[in-house]
PAKE-66154 format. One record per residue (C-alpha): x, y, z; residue in three letters. Coordinates in pm, whole numbers, plus 50000, padded with zeros to 5 digits. Example, Ala and Ser with C-alpha at 12.3 -4.5 7.8 and 13.67 -1.06 7.14 Angstrom:
residues 2
512304955050780ALA/513674989450714SER/
This chain:
residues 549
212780490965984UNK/211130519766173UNK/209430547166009UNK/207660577666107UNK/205200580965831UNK/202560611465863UNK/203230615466268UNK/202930576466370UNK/205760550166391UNK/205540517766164UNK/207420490466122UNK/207800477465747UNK/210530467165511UNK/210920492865200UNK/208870470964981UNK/205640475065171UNK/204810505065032UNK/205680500664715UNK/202570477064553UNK/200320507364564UNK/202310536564414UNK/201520542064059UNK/204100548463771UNK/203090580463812UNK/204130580464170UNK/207020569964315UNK/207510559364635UNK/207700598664824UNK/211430594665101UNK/210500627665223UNK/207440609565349UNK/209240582765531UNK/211990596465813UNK/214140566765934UNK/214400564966269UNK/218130556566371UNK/218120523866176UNK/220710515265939UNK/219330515765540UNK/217620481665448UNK/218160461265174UNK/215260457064921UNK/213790426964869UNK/214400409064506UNK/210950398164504UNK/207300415464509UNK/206890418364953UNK/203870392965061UNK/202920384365419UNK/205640354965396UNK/208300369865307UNK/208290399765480UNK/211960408965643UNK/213640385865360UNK/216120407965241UNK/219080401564931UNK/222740413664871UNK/223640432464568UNK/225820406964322UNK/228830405364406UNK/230570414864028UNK/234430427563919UNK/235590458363890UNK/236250457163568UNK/234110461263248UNK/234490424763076UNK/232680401962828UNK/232670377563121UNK/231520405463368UNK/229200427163090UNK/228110463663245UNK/224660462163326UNK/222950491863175UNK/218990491563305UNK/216990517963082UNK/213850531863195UNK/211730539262929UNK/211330527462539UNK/210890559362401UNK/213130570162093UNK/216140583362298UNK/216040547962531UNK/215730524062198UNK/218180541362069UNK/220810540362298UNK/219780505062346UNK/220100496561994UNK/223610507162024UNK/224650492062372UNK/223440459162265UNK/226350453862003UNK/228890458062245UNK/229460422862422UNK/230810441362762UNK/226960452762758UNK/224480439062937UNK/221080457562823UNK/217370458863005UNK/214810484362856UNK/212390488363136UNK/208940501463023UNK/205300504463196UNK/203180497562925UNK/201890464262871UNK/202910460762542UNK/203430486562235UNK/200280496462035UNK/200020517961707UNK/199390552361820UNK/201500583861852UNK/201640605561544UNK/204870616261310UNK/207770628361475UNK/209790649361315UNK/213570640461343UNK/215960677161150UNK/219100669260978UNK/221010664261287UNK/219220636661401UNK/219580618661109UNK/222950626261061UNK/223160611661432UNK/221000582361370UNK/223170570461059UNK/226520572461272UNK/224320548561479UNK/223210523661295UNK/223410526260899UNK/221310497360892UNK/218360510361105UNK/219300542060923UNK/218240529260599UNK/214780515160731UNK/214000548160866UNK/214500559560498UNK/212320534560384UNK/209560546560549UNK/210330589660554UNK/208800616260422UNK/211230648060323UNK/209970678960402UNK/213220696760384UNK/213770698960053UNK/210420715060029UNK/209100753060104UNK/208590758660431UNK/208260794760655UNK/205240816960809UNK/202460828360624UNK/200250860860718UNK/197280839060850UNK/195030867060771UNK/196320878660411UNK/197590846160317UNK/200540857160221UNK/204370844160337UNK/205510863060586UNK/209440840760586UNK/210320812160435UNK/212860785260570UNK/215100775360431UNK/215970740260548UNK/217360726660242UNK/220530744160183UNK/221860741060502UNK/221750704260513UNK/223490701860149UNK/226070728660249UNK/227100699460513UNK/226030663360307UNK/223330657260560UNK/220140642860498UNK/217190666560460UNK/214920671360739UNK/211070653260766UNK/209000628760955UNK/207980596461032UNK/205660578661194UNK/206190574361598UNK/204760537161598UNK/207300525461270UNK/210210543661428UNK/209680525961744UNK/208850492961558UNK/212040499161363UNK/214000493061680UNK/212290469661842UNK/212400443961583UNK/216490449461592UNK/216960444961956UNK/217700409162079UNK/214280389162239UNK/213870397062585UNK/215990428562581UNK/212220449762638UNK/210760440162950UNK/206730454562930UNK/204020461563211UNK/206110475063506UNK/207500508563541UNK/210210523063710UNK/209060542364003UNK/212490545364243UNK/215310535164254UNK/217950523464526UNK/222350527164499UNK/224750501064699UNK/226330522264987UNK/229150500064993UNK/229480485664630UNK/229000481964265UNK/225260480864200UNK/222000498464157UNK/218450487564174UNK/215280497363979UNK/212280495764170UNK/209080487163968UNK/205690496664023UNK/205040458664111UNK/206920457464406UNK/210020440864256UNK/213380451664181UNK/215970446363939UNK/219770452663971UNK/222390466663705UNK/225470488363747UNK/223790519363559UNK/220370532463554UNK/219300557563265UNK/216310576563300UNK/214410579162947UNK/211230577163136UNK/209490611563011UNK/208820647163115UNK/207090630263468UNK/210300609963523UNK/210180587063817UNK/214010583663770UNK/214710622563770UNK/212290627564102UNK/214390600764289UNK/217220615764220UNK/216730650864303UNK/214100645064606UNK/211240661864479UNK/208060651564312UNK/207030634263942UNK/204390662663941UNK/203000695364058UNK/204980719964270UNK/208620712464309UNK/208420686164047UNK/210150717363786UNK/207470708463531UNK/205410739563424UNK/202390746263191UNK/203890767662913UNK/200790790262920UNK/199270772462537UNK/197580743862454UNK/197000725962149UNK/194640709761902UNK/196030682661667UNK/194430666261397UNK/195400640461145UNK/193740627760834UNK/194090619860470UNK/194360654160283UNK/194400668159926UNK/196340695059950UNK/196740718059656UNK/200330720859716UNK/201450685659791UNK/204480676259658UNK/206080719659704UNK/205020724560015UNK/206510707760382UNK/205030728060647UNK/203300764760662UNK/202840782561028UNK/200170807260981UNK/200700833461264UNK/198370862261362UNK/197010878861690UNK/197300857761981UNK/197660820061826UNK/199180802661540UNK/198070776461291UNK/200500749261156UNK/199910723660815UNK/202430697060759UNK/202600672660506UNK/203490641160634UNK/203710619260345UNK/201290593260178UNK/198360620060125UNK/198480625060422UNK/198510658560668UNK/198900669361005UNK/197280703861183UNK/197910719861450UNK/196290747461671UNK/198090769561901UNK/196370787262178UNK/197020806962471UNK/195110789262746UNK/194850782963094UNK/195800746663229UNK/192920722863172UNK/190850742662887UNK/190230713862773UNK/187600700163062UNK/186380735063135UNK/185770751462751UNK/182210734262604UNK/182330725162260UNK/179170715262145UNK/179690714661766UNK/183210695861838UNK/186380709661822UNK/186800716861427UNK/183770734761457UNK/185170756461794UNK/188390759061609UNK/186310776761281UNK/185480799361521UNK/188180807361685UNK/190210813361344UNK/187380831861152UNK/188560856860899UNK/191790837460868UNK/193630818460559UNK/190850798160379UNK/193860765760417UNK/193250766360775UNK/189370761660734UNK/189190734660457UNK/191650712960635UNK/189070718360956UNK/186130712060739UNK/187390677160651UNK/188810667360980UNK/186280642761144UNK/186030644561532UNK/187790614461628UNK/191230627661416UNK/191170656061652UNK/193100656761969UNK/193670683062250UNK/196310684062562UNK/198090711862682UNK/201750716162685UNK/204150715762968UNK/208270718762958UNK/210900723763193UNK/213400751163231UNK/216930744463121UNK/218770717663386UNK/221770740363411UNK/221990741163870UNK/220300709063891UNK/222160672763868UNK/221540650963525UNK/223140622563683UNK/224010611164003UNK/226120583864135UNK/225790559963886UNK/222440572463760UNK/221760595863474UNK/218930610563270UNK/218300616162905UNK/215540631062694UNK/212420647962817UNK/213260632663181UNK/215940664763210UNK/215470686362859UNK/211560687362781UNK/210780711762514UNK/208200730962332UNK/207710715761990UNK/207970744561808UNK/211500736161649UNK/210360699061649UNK/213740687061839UNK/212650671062106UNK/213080638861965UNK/216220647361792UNK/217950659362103UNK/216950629262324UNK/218850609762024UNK/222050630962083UNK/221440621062424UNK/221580585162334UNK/224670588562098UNK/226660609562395UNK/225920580062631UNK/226390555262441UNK/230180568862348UNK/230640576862725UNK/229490538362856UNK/231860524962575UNK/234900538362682UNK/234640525563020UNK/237080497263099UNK/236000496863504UNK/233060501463677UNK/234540527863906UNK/234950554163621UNK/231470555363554UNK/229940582563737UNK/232710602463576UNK/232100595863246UNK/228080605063319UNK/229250634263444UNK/231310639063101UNK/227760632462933UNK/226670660663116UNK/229150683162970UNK/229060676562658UNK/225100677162599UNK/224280703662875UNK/224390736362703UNK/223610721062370UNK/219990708862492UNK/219680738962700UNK/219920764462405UNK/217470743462233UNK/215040742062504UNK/215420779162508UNK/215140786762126UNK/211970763462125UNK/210070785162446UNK/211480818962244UNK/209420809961938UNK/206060800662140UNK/206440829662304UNK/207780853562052UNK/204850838361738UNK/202270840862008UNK/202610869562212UNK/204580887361977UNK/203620884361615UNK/200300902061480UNK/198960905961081UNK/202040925960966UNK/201050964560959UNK/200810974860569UNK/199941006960346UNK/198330995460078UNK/197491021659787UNK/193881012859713UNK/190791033859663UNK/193691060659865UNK/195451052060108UNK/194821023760379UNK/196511016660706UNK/196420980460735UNK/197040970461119UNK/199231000661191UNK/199430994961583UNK/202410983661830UNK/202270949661765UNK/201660950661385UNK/204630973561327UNK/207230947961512UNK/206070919661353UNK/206660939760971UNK/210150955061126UNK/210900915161201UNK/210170904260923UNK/213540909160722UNK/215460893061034UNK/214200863561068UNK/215350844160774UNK/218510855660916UNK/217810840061265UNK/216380810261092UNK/219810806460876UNK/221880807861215UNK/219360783961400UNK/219720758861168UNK/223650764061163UNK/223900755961573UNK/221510730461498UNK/223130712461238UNK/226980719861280UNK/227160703761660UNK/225670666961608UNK/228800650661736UNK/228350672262054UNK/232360672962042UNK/232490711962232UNK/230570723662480UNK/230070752762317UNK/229340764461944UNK/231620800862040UNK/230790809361645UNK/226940805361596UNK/226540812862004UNK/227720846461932UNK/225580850361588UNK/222800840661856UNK/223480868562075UNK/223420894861819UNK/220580884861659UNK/218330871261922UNK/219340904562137UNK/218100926661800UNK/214800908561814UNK/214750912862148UNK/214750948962146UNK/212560957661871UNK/209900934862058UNK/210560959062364UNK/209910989662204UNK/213301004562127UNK/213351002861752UNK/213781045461732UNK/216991039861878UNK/218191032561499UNK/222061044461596UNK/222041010761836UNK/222390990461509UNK/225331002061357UNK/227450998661662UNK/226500965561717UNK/228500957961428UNK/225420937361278UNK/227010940160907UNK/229560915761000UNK/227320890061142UNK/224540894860851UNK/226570906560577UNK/225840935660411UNK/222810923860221UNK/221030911960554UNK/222030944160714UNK/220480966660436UNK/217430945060445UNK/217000955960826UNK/217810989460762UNK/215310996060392UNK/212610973560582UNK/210421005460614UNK/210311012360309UNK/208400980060276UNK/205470989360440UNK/204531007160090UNK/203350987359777UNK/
């Protein structure tokens, strides 16, 4: 085939250029413009000198979806949303299942991952078996305390209340696990062979004139299916293919989020192990969170406002626990014994990057779809990243299985699309609003304190939103957890009752953050004592009065 490629005409099968391009890298069409030449097939096999030219037809397979003539599902990626989906697909015998992954094989690292009620409840409609061995090896920390705590005064600023919630609907209580068991967990189910390691996905090609798609791995090869599904990360190969644009930098729709974070995990003695899940300690300009994560031990971690690659260009020559000291002095003395006993190599740093909701662009296209971070990367704020990539897997999974023919699949991706697309979207959205609204919004709490006279305590802008908040958002948090929890099956598009809960609420945050908190009369006519009830509508209303103790 003829190519122009950077002003000069080659000639070269497709698989030439393939050996080279990483997993991080896929092979760039917008580089290559065909020059009046029909498409090419790709070769089967890695391209070498000899065979060169040697082309191969796509299989030549029924229409219809049989235990004789299995649908060939290719999955790239073996995160949690991919083994998951797996898992499922590999019961049904009209399923033919590959899990494609780059590494060379899977190693212990990773830390917890926290997977909310709806996950769970998810996971056990799954599998009840791989249900249970997740419980085996779970920690609960919603049945705990959890909220904000003034990380100045120490004090809690709103608690969480995870626990009710899940009881109100006989789901399991929120906590975590650890990545590497979760993933072992699966693995360990899945039939021998199923997990193919050490070759990513970096392209992929459709039959124009056919059944058939074909995964093209960083190696040069190629493997064939009727579906590919893209659980291949935030830099998705898969995703970039599809929509013509690049696995990173501009045009890729990855951004930095603006903060960066330091994580650290280690074996703790906590004074309030055993009552205590997680505490987020807010204050000017960053955040500090503690988890428990079961077996003694604890996870931290640091939230900062930074530009991209801090990391490289900030000198820390005490380490980071030391730099982080620093950088929280004068806050809760929690956050500095936890640092004290964190030893260098428990510490990690990277910054964070998400993607804006995928409501304009394609999740699926053809016979080609995307879960997970590959089309719904988050901020981990609400720690659903994880969870929603599993809702992912359960939507597919439902969609694949009611296939009889291979023609109605692009249809039903497109129903996967429909039912998950303003779902992950509002999450992806609540989990930005709470960076953004804890860091750039909260401050210490402004107080009057009757001591030694009277004392002001942080009476400015941003200290007299974050008190006039305070009241609200237990109220927000009750509602969050509602959407969260009541739309697991992903039946409607659209939770119309705790959407609209959402709009009142999230719009009354909204506009005390900007400023227009005098305008009391605005509150009554948004008929906020029906959404809140009357007590949560008093609370907003007496909140001054709380300023004085």
């Amino acid at each position: 085939m003829l190519f122009k490629l950077r002003g000069k005409y080659v000639l070269a099968t497709a698989m030439m250029v393939l050996p080279s391009v990483s997993a991080f890298a896929p092979l760039n069409t917008a580089a290559l413009e065909p020059i009046g030449i029909a498409r090419t097939q790709l070769s089967m096999v890695a391209a070498t000198p000899d065979n060169l030219g040697v082309t191969a037809s796509y299989e030549q397979v029924d229409g219809a979806i049989t235990e004789e003539s299995p649908l060939r599902v290719l999955i790239a990626g073996a995160g949690v949303g991919g083994l998951a989906l797996a898992n499922t697909l590999s019961k049904n015998p009209k399923m033919k299942v590959t899990v494609l992954e780059k590494t060379d094989e899977f190693k212990r690292f990773g830390g917890p991952i926290q997977l909310a009620s709806n996950a769970l409840q998810v996971l056990k409609d799954m599998d009840v078996n791989i249900y249970d061995e997740i419980m085996s090896k779970f920690t609960f920390t919603g049945d705990k305390e959890n909220g904000i705590k003034d990380g100045i005064r120490d004090e809690w600023y709103a608690k969480f209340d995870l626990k009710t919630p899940a009881e109100d609907r006989n789901m399991p209580y929120t906590g975590v696990i650890e990545r590497p068991d979760l993933q072992q967990i699966y693995l360990d189910r899945l039939p021998k062979g199923m997990v193919q390691n050490g070759d990513g996905v970096v392209s992929y090609e459709e039959n124009a004139s056919g059944y058939g798609v074909r995964a093209i791995m960083e190696s040069g090869k190629t493997v064939e299916g009727d579906v590919i599904l893209g659980a291949d990360g935030i830099w998705s190969s898969v995703r970039a293919t599809m929509r013509s644009e690049p696995v990173r930098g501009d045009g890729s729709g990855v951004s930095y989020s603006g903060y960066t974070v330091f994580a650290g995990e280690l074996d703790y003695d906590s004074v309030d192990n055993g009552k205590v899940g997680y505490k987020v300690y807010i204050g000017p300009g960053q955040y500090f969170v503690i988890t428990d994560i079961g077996n003694g031990r604890y996870q931290w971690y640091a939230f900062l406002a930074k530009p991209a690659g801090s990391a490289a260009k900030e000198e820390k020559p005490d380490g980071s626990a030391k730099y982080l000291g620093d950088v929280f002095e004068g806050w809760s003395k929690d956050i500095h014994h936890i640092l004290d006993v964190t030893k260098e190599h428990e510490i990690q740093q990277r910054d964070l990057y998400d993607r804006p909701p995928s409501v304009l662009k394609p999740w699926s296209k053809g016979n080609v779809s995307l879960l997970g971070d590959s089309v719904h990367a988050m901020m981990p704020n609400l720690g659903q990243g994880g969870c929603q990539a599993i809702e992912d897997a359960y939507v597919l999974a439902q969609e694949l299985e009611s296939a009889d023919t291979r023609d109605e699949i692009e249809n039903k991706l497109r129903r996967y699309r429909g039912r998950r697309l303003i779902r992950s979207a509002a999450v992806q959205g609540l989990s930005r609003f709470a960076s953004d609204i804890i860091i750039r919004g909260f401050d210490t709490p402004a107080k009057i304190v009757f001591k030694d006279g009277i004392q002001f305590e942080n009476f400015k802008y941003a200290g007299i939103v974050t008190k006039m908040l305070q009241p609200i958002l237990p109220i927000f948090f009750t509602i969050q957890f509602a959407f969260l929890y009541d739309g697991w099956k992903n039946d409607s598009p659209v939770d119309l009752n705790n959407a609209i809960k959402f709009l009142f609420v999230g719009g009354l945050i909204l506009l005390i953050g900007a400023g227009s908190i005098e305008e009391a009369g605005l509150f009554a006519g948004l008929g906020l004592e029906g959404i809140f009830g009357a007590e949560g509508f008093e609370a907003v209303l007496a909140n001054m009065q709380e300023f004085f103790i």
